[in-house]
N, C-alpha and C positions, 0 to 999 in steps of 0.2 A: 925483478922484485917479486916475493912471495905475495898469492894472495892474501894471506893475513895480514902483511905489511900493507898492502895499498887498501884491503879495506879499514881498518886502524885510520889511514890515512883520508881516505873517504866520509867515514861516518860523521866527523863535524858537520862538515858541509851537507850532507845526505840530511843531516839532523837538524842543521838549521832551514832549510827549505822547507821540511815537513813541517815545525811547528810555525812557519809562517803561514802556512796553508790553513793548517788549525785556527792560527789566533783570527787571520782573518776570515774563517767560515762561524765563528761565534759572534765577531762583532757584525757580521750579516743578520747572525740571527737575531741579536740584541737591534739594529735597526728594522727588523721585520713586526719583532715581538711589540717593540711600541709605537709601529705602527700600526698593529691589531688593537691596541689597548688604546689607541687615540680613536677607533673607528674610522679608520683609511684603509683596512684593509677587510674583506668580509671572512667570515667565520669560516666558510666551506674553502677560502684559497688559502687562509694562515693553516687549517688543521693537517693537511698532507705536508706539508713545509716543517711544521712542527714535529709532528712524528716522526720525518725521517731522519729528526734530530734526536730521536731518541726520547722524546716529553710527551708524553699521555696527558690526556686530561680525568680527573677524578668525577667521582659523582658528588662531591661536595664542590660549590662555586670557588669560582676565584684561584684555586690551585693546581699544581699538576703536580703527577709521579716521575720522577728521573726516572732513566733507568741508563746503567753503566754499563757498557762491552766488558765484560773479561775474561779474551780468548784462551782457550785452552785450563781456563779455572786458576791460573797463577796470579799473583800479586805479592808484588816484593812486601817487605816490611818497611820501608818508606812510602809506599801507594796505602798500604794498610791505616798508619797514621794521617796519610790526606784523607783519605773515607772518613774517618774517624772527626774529623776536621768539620767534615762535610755534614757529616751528624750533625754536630752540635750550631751550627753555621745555619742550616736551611734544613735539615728535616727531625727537628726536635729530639736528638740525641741518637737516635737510630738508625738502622737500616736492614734491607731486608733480603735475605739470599734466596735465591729463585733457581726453578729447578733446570736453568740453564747456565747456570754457572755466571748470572749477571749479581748487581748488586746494585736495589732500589732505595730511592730516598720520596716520601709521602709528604705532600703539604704544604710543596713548593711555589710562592708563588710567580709568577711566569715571568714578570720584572726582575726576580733576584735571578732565572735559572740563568742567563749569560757569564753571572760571575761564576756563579758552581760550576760552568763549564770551565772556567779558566783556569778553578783551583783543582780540576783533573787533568788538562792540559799539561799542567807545571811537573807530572810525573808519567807523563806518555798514557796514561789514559783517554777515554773518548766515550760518548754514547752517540756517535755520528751510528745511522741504522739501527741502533738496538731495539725500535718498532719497524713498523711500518713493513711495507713491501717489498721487500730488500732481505738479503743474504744475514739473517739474524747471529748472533754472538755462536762460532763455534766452537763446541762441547769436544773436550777431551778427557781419556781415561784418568781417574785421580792418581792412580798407581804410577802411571807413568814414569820410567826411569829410576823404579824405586820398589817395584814388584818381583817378588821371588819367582812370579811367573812368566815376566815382559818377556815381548818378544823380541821386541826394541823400542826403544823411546818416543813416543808417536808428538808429543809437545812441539818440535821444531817445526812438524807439518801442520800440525794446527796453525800454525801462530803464522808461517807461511803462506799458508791457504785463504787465511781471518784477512792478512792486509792486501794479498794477491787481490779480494775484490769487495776491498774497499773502496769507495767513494769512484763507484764508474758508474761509466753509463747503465750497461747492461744490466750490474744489479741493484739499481737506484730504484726503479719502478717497475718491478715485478708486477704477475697478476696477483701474487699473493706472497707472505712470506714465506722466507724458504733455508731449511734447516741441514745443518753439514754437524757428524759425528766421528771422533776419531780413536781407536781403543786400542790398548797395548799389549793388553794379556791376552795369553793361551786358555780358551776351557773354560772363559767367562766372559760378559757381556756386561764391562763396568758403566756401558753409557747408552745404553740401550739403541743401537742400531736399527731395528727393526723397525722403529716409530719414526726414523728419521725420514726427510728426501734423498739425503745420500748416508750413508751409514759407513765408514770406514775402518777394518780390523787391519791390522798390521799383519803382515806373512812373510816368513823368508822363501824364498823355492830358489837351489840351487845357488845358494850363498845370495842371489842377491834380495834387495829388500823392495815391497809391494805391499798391496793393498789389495784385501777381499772386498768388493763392493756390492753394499747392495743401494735399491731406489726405489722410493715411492710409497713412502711407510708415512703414517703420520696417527694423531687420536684425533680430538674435537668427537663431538656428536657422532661420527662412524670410524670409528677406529679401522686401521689399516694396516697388515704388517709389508715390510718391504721387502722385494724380491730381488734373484741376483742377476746381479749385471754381469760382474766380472770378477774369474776365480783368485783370478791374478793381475792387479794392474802393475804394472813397475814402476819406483816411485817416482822417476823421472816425467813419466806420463800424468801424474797426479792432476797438475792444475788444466792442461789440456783438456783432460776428460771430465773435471768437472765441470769446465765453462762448457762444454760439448751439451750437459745435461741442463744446465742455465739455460743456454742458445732454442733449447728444445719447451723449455717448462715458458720463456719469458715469450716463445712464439704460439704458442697454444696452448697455456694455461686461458681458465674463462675470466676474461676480463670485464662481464658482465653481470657477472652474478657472484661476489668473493664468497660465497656460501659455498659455492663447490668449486674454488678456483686452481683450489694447492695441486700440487701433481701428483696425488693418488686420484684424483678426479679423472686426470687426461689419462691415465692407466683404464682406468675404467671403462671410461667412453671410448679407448681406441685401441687398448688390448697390449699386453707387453711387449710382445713379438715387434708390435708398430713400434713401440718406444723403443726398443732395444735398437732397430734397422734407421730410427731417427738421429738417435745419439751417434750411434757410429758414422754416420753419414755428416755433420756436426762435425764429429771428431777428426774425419779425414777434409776436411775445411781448413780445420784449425789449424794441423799437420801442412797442409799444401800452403795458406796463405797468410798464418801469422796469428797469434788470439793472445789474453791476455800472458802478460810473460811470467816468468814464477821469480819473485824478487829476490833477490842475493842478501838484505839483509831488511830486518824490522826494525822501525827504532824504540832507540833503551826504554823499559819498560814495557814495552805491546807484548801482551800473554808473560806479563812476569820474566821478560828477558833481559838479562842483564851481561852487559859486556864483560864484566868485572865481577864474576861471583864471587863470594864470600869465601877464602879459605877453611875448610873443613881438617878439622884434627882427626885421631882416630880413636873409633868407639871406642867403646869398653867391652871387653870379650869374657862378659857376665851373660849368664842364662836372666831373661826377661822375670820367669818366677822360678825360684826356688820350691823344692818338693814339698817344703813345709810350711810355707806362703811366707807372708812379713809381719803377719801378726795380727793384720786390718783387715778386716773381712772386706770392708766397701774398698781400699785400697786393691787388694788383691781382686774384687769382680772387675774393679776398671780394668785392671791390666788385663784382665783375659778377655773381656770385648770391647775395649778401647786403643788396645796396643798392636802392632804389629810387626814383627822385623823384616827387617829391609833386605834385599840381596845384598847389601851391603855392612859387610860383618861389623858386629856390634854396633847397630845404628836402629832405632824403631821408627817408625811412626805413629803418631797418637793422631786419634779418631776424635773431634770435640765436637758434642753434639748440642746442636743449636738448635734448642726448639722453637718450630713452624718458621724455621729461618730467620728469623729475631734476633739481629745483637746489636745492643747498647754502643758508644763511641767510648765509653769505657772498659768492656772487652775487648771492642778492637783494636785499642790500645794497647793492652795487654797480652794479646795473641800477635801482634807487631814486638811487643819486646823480647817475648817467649820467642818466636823465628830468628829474630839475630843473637837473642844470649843463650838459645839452647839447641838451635838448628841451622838451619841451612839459610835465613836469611826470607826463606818465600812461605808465604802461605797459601794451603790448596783447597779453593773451593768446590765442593764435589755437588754433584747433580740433585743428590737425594738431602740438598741444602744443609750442610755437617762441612767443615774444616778440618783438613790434615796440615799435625805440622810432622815436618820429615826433619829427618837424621839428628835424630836425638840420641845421644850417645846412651846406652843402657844405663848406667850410673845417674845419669842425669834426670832420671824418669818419677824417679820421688819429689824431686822441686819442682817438674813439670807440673806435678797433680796437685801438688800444694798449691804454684801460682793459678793456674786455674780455678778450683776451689776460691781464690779469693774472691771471682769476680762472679761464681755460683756457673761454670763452664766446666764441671768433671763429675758432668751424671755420666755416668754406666749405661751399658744396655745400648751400643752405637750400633745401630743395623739392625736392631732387635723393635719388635713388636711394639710399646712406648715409643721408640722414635720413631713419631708418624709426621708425617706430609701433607703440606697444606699450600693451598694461593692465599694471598689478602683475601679475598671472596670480598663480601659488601661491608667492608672497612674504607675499601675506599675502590674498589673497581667497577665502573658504571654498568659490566653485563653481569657483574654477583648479585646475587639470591638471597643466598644466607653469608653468615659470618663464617667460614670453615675455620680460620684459625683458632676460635672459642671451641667448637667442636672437636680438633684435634685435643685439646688441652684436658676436655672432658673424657674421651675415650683413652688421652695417655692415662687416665686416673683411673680409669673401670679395670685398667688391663694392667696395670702397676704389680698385683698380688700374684697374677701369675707365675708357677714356676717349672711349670709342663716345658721338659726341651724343645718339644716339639710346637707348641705356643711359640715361645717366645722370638723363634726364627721369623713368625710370620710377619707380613707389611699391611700398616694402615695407611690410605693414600686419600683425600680429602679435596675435595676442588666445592668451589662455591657456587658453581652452574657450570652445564654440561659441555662446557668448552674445554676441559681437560688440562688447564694449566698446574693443576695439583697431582696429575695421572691413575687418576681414580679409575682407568680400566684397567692398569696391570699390577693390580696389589692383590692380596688374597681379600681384603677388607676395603671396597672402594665407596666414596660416597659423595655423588655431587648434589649440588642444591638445588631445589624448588620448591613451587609451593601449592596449597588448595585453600580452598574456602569451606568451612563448617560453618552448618546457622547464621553464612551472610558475612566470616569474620575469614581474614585470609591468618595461616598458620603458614611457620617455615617447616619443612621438612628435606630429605633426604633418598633418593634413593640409594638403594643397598646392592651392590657388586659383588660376589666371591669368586675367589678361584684365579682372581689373574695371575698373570706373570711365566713363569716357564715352566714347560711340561719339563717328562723325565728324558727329553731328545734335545733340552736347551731352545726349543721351541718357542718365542712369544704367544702367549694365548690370551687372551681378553675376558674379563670376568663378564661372566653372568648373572644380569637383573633380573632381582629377589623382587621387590617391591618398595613404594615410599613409605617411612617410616618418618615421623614427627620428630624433629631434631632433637626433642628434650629426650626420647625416647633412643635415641641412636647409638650411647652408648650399652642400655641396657638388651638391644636386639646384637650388638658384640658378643656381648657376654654369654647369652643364651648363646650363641652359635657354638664358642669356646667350650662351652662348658658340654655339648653335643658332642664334641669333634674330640674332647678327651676320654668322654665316655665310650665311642662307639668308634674309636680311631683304630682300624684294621693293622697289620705288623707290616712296618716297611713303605706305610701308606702316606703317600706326602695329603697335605691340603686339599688342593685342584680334586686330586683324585678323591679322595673321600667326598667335595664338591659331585663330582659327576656319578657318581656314585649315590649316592641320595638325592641327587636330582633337586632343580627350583622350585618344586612342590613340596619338598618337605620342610624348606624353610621359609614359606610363605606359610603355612601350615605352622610354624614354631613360628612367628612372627607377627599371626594375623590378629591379635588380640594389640599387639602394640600402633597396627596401620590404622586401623578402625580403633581406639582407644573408647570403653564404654562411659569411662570417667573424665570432663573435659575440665583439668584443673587449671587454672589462671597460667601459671608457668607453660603450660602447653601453648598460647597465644603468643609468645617472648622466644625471641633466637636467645641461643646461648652467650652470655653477657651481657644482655639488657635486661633494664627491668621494667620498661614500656613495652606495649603491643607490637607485633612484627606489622609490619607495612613493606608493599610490596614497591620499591621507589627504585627502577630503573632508568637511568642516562643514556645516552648516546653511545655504541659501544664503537671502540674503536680498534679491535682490534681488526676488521678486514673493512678497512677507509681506505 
């Protein structure tokens, strides 16, 4: 008997144990949940239990933030419709894409969150770990299987790698969380590797297929790039060496202090050379006595996998734009940084950009029926929180823009300067500052007019306090939240980043702080910068460089009238979107509990 035949043969069974597993780890947590809420259980033993189910607590009482696993960024169009479900059900029509390729629901309260687990359940989703100290949701390239540059298709080992260490021991109670990346293209860095703990590029050497690795990359408050392991892993080796790198991070990460616990810290304190001679020593453990196995199959749904894809016709072997356009000017700017073609003839991809990662359960509806009536059935959530959907046959690409457009999902400008990045910030996360996602919404509008080429490439990236879940170090424009006191009254402000992201080597580099700038103020110290960098922007000269190049005195110097403002108008005291006084009102933070 073929292996296809016996796993065909297999997966019922395989599929029914698993979501017995599931149904019964939710009705644990549903028996845990009201025993916290009877007071039988104290607050400090339910909050680690909770988290590792995936459930945050907000800085408003009484609710939590879901948040969803979805590995490798895939999600069929029947997962699309449960979220969408889930919106309207428990997180008031919405929900929110994160720069991890998860998807969060706000305002949930903790009594209802067992059933929301179930109605994920019912389509092979999970947020088992998506907090806590545990092996968090991993990120793969969007392109994936669909890029005119892949290497080869990195999504199976994602999705592979996501269930290989799920729900075990080892990665259940980390000293801290800990982050896996997996990218597909040649000559670009669709998922940012270098901020990862493990960072994995696809490689062929000598036909067969592996992995560039690197470790111990991470941001928060000291940004970190990651350095290489190994030139070549082969992919057979894959899960070995990463449980090698687990076995290392879960034995001497600081279990003491989660401030400095992730494992760019244990780099630090004990030098690469030591990591490297750890992990291999780990690894030939693994090798001699057995370690986690690498599983033969995931079931249906996990990372958007489906046993049964959708039959695909064949494109249309039309040019994307015509030399003479189509006659729509805003039609024709989408298509040229909205569209993409596939290695696969006469098939595009469309870029849909979801600003500060916000969509309604009415768009996700919508982008559910756009995937099975005009593509491939799945849709792809990408890092920099924007939806691809694939293989849209070229003809088909006018009714694409149209249905989108109905649901106000076909702005322009995908990857460009306006789509900026943001966290909730203090919407509802108990370590935010400020609101960033009001502030992204402001600076998408200051920077709207621009039409400098060289503008319009650049990234705005927004987090609402210095913990980096918005990646406000690697944007050319970053801005996290805090704040000061004038005359006894506290104001929210920002500080100011330039320059991050990649040198002219493909290099990670980390922007350089400008100085705090008053939030109301934050877009107008953009502008001033932009409108410097058009003026005085040398031939050939990216961003960073014209950054390093004028140095953080010269825009602290263009700026300083904005930090220290002489005029203290009422709106200065207001984050952006209130129209009461900022107050500085932080909770409990939980992200290193």
């Amino acid at each position: 008997m073929s292996a296809i035949v016996q796993e065909s043969l297999d997966r019922p069974a395989f599929e029914q144990q698993h979501d017995q597993v599931v149904r019964q780890e939710i009705e644990t947590f549903r028996e845990k949940a009201n025993a916290f809420l009877a007071g039988e259980i104290p607050e400090d033993q339910f909050r680690p239990f909770r988290l590792k189910h995936g459930i945050y607590g907000q800085r408003q009482a009484n609710v939590q933030m879901v948040r969803c696993k979805i590995p490798s960024g895939m999600v069929t169009a029947r997962q699309m419709e449960q979220l969408a479900r889930i919106a309207d059900e428990f997180g008031g029509g919405r929900g929110h894409l994160t720069t991890r390729q998860n998807i969060q629901y706000h305002f949930v309260p903790l009594a209802r969150v067992p059933d929301l687990m179930h109605l994920l359940a019912d389509v092979g989703m999970t947020n088992r770990e998506a907090c806590y100290n545990t092996v968090r949701n991993v990120t793969a390239c969007v392109w994936s299987g669909i890029g005119r540059d892949q290497v080869f298709d990195v999504r199976p080992y994602a999705q592979k790698l996501a269930y290989a260490f799920l729900r075990k021991d080892l990665t259940g109670n980390l000293p801290r969380k800990f982050k896996f990346t997996f990218d597909g293209c040649a000559g670009r860095d669709c998922t940012m590797s270098a901020i990862h703990d493990v960072g994995l590029r696809a490689v062929i050497r000598d036909g067969r297929r592996g992995f560039r690795v690197v470790v111990g990359g991470g941001l928060g408050p000291l940004p970190t790039e990651a350095q290489l392991l190994e030139e070549f892993l082969p992919e057979e080796h894959l899960i070995h060496k990463s449980e090698a790198v687990l076995r290392v991070f879960n034995q001497y990460g600081n279990r003491k202090n989660k401030n400095t616990a992730r494992l760019k810290f244990v780099v630090r304190e004990r030098g690469f050379a030591w990591l490297k001679e750890e992990i291999e020593r780990q690894y030939q453990d693994i090798l001699a006595h057995g370690g986690i196995a690498w599983p033969e199959m995931v079931p249906e749904g996990f990372g958007g996998y489906q046993s049964q894809p959708q039959p695909l016709g064949d494109g249309a072997l039309l040019p994307v734009v015509n030399g003479n356009g189509s006659g729509s000017a805003t039609y024709d700017r989408w298509l040229r940084t909205n569209v993409v073609e596939q290695q696969q003839t006469g098939y595009a991809s469309v870029v849909v950009r979801v600003d500060q990662g916000n969509l309604t359960s009415a768009q996700m509806r919508a982008l559910a029926r756009m995937a099975s009536a005009a593509g491939d059935g799945l849709i792809r959530i990408a890092v920099n929180q924007n939806v691809v959907l694939s293989f849209v046959p070229l003809t088909n690409l006018p009714r694409v823009y149209a249905a989108l457009a109905e649901v106000s999902l076909a702005e322009s400008g995908a990857d460009e300067i306006e789509d900026v990045i943001t966290c909730p910030g203090a919407y509802s996360c108990n370590l935010g500052l400020t609101k960033s996602m009001n502030l992204g919404a402001a600076v998408q509008e200051a920077v709207r007019g621009y039409g400098d080429a060289h503008v319009r490439k650049l990234t705005v990236k927004i987090s609402g306090c210095p913990n980096s879940c918005g990646h406000h170090w690697i944007a050319d424009f970053g801005f996290y939240g805090n704040a000061r006191k004038i005359d006894g009254k506290e104001l929210p402000y920002y500080m100011m980043l330039l320059g991050g992201g990649y040198d002219e080597q493909g290099i990670m580099r980390f922007g350089l702080g400008v100085q705090s700038i008053p939030a109301r103020l934050a877009p107008q110290a953009v502008a001033r910068v932009l409108d410097h960098f058009i003026a005085n922007r040398q031939e050939g000269e990216s961003f960073r460089q014209y950054v390093m190049r004028h140095k953080v005195e010269t825009f602290r110097a263009m700026t300083a009238d904005l930090a220290k403002p002489a005029e203290l108008f009422p709106e200065l005291y207001q984050d952006w979107g209130d129209d009461a006084p900022f107050s500085l009102q932080l909770g409990r933070g939980e992200c290193a509990v």
